[in-house]
C-alpha positions as a Python dict, from the first residue, in 0.01 Angstrom:
ca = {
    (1, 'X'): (0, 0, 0),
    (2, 'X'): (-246, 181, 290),
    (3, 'X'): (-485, -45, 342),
    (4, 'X'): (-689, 201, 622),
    (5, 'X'): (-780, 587, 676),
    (6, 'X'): (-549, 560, 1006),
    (7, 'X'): (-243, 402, 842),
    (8, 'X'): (-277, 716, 617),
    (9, 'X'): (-241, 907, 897),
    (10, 'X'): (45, 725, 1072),
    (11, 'X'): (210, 757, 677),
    (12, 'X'): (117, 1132, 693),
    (13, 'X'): (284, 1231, 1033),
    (14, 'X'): (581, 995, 977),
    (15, 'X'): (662, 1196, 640),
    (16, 'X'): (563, 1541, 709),
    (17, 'X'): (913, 1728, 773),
    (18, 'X'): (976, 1848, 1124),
    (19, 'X'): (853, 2186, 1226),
    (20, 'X'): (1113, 2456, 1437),
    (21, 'X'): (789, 2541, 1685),
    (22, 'X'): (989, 2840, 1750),
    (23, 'X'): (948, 2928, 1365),
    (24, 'X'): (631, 2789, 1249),
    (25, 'X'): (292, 2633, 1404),
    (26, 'X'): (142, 2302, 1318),
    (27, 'X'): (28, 2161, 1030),
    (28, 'X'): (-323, 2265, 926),
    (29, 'X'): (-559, 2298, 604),
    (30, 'X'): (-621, 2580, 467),
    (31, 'X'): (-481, 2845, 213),
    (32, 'X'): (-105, 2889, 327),
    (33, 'X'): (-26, 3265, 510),
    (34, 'X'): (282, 3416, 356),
    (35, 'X'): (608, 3239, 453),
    (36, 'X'): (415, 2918, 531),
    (37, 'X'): (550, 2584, 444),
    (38, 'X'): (321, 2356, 244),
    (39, 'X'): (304, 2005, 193),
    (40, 'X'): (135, 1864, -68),
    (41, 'X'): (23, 1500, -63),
    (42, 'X'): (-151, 1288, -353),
    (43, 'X'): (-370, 998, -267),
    (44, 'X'): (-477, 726, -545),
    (45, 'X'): (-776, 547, -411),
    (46, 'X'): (-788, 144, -608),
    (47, 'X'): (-1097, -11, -532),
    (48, 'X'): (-1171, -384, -790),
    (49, 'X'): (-1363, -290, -1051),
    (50, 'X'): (-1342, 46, -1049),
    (51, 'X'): (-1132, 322, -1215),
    (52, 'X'): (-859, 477, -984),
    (53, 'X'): (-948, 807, -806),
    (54, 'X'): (-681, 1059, -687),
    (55, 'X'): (-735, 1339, -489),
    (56, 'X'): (-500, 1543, -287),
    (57, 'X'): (-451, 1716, 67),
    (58, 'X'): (-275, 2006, 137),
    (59, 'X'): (-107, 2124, 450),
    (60, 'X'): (22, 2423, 581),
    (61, 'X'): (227, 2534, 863),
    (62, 'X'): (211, 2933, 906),
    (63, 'X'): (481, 3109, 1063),
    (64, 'X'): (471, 3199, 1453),
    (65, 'X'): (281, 3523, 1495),
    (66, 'X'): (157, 3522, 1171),
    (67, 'X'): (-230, 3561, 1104),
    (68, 'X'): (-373, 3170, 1074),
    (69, 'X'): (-597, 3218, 744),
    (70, 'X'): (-982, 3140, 828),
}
């Protein structure tokens, strides 16, 4: 179990494949360019005495020279 916002973020960048930088530039959010990769990751949020939440994050990782949506 995550227990904090930055051990979600350690658990993010540990599991997020590698990138070829020659091929593709960093992770980002956003609506993926064509030929992006995408990641998607699903977070269930357990606080006592409450129904679970989930909610998820999606990254991208455009292509080199491609245009980085806005």
């Amino acid at each position: 179990m995550i227990g904090s916002a930055a051990e979600l973020v350690a658990w993010i960048r540990a599991n997020l494949p590698a990138l070829d930088e020659d091929r593709f530039e960093p992770w980002h959010t956003g609506p993926p360019a064509p030929g992006a990769l995408t990641a998607r990751i699903e977070v269930r949020i357990h606080t006592p005495e409450t129904r679970d939440r989930v909610t998820s994050i999606v990254l991208t990782a455009p292509p080199v020279g491609g245009d980085l949506p806005s």
